[in-house]
MDAnalysis code that builds the backbone (N, CA, C; Angstrom):
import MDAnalysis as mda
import numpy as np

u = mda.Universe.empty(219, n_residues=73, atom_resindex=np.repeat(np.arange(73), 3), trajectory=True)
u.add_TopologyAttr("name", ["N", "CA", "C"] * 73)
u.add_TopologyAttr("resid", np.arange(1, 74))
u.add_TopologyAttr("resname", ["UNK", "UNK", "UNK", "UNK", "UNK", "UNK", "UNK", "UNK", "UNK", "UNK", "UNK", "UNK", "UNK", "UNK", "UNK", "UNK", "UNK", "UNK", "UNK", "UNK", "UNK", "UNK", "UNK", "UNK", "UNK", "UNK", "UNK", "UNK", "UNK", "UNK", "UNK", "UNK", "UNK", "UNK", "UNK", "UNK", "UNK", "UNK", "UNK", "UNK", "UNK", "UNK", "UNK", "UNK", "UNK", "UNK", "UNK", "UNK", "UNK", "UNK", "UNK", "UNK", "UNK", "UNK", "UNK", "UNK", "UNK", "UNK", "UNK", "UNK", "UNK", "UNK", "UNK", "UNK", "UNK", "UNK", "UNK", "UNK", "UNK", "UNK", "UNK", "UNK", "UNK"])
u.atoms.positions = np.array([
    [105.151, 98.625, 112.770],
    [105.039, 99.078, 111.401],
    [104.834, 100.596, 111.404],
    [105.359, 101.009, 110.738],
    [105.272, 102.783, 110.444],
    [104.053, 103.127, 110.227],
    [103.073, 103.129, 109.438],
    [101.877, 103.096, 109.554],
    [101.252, 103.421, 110.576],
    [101.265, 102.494, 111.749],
    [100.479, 101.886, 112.645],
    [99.262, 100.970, 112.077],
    [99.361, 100.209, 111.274],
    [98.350, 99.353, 110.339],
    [97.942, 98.064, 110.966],
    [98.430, 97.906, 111.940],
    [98.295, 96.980, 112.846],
    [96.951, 97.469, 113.787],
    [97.085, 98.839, 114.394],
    [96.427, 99.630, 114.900],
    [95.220, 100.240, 114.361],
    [95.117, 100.507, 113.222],
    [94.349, 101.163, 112.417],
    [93.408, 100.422, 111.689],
    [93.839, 99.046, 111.568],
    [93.025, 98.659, 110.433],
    [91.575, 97.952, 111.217],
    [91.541, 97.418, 112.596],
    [90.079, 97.502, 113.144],
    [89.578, 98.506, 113.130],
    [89.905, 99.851, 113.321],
    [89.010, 101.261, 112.943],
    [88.684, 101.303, 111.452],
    [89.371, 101.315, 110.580],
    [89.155, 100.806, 109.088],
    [88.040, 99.739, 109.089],
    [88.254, 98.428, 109.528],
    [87.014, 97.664, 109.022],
    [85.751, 98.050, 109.665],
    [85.264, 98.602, 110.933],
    [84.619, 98.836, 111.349],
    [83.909, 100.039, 110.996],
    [84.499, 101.086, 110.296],
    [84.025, 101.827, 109.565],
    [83.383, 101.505, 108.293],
    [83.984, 100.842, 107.195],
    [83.289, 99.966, 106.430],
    [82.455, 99.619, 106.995],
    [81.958, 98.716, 107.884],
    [80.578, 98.082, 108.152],
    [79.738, 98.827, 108.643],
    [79.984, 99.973, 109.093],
    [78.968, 101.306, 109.990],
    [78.639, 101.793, 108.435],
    [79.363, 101.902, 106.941],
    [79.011, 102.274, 106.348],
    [77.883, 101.782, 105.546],
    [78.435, 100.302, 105.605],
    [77.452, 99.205, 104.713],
    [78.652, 99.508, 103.329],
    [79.743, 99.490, 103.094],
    [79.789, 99.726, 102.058],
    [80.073, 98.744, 101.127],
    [80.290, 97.788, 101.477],
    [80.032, 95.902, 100.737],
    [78.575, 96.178, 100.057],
    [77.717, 96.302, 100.646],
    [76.396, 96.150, 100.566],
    [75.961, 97.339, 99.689],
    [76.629, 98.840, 99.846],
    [76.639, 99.516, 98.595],
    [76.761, 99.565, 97.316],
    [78.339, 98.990, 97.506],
    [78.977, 98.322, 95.840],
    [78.252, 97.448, 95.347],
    [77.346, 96.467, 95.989],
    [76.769, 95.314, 95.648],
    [75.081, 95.620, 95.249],
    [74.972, 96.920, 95.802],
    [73.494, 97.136, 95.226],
    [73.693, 98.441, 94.010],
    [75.129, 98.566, 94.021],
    [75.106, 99.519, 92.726],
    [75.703, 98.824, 91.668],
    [76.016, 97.699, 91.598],
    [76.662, 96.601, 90.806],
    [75.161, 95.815, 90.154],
    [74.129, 95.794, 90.668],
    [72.908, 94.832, 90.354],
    [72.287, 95.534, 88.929],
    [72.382, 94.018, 87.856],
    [71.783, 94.469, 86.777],
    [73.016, 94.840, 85.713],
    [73.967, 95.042, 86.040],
    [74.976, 95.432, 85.574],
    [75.577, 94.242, 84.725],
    [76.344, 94.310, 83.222],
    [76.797, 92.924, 83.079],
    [77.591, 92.517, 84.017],
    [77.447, 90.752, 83.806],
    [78.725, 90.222, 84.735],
    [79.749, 89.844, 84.096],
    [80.687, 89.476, 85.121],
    [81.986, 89.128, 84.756],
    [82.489, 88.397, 86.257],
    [82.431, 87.392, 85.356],
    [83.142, 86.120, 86.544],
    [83.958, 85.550, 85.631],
    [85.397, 84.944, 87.140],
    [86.470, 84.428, 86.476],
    [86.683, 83.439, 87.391],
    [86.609, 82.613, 86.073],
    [86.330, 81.018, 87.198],
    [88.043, 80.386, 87.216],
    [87.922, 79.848, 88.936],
    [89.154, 79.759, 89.020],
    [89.273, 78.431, 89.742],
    [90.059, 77.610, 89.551],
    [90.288, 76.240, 89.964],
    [91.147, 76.063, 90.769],
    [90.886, 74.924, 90.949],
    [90.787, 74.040, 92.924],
    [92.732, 74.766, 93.008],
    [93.113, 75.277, 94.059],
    [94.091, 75.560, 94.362],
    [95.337, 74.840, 94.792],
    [96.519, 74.513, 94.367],
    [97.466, 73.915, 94.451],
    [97.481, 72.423, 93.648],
    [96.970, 72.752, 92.786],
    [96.415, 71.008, 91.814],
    [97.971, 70.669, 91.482],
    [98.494, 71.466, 91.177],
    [100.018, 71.466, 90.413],
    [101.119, 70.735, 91.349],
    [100.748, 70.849, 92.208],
    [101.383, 70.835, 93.473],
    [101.997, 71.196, 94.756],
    [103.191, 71.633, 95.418],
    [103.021, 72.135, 96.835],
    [103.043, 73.669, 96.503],
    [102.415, 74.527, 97.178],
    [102.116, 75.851, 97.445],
    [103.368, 76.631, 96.781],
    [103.524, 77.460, 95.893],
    [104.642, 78.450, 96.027],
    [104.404, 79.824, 95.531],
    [105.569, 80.610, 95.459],
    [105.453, 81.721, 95.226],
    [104.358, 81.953, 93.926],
    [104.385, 81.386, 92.946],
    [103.534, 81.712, 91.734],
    [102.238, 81.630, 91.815],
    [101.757, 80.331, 93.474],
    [100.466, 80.792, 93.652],
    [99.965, 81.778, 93.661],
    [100.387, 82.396, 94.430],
    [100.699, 83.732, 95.500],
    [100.520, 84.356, 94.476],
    [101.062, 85.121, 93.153],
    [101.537, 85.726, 92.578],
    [99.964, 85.781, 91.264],
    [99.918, 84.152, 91.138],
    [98.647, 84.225, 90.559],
    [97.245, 84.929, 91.299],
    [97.293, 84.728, 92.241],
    [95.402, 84.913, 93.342],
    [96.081, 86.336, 93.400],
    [97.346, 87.089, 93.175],
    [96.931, 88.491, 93.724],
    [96.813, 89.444, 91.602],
    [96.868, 88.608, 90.945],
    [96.742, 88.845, 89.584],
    [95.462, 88.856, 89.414],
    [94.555, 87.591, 90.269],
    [93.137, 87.446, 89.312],
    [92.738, 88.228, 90.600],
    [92.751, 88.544, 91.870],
    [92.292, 89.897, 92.428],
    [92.098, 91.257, 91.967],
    [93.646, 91.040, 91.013],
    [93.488, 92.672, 90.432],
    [92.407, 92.575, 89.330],
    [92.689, 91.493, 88.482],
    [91.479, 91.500, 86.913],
    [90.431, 91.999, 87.952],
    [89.847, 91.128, 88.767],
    [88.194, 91.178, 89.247],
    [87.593, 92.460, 89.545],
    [89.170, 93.078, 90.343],
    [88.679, 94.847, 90.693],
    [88.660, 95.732, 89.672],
    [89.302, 95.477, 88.505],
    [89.376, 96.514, 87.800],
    [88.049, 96.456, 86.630],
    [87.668, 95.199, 86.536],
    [86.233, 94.506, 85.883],
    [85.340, 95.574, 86.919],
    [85.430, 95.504, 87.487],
    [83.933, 95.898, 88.463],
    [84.346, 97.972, 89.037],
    [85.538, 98.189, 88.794],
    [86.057, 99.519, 88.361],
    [85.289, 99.851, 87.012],
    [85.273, 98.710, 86.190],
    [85.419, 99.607, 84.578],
    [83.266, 99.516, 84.614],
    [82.865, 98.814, 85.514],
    [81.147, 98.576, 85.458],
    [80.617, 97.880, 85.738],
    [81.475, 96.572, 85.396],
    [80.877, 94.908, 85.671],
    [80.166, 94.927, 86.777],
    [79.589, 93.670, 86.839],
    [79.133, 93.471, 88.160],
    [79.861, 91.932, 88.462],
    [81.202, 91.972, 89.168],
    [82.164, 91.191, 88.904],
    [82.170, 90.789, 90.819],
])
């Protein structure tokens, strides 16, 4: 991959965790309203397809941009 993202991304997570920065967002998120988006049992509809896919990277984006705009999401 052009990138090297294959390469890079254990230096990436490992930096995150030297940072704590899960544990940042999550103690600057406390107290904050919430916002949860409740989401049901996966593939009920039936076999796996693209629209799953398409849905879980939709309610990924709502959740980040909830907790972008203040939430504590």
């Amino acid at each position: 991959m052009r990138g090297n993202l294959a390469q890079r991304e254990p230096q990436m997570l490992a930096h995150w965790e030297e940072t704590a920065l899960y544990k940042r967002i999550r103690e600057n998120s406390a107290g904050r309203e919430k916002f949860i988006l409740h989401d049901g049992p996966p593939y009920a509809n039936g076999d796996i397809h693209i629209g799953h896919a398409l849905n879980k990277i939709i309610k990924d984006i709502i959740v980040k941009s909830r907790q972008m705009e203040g939430f504590d999401s």
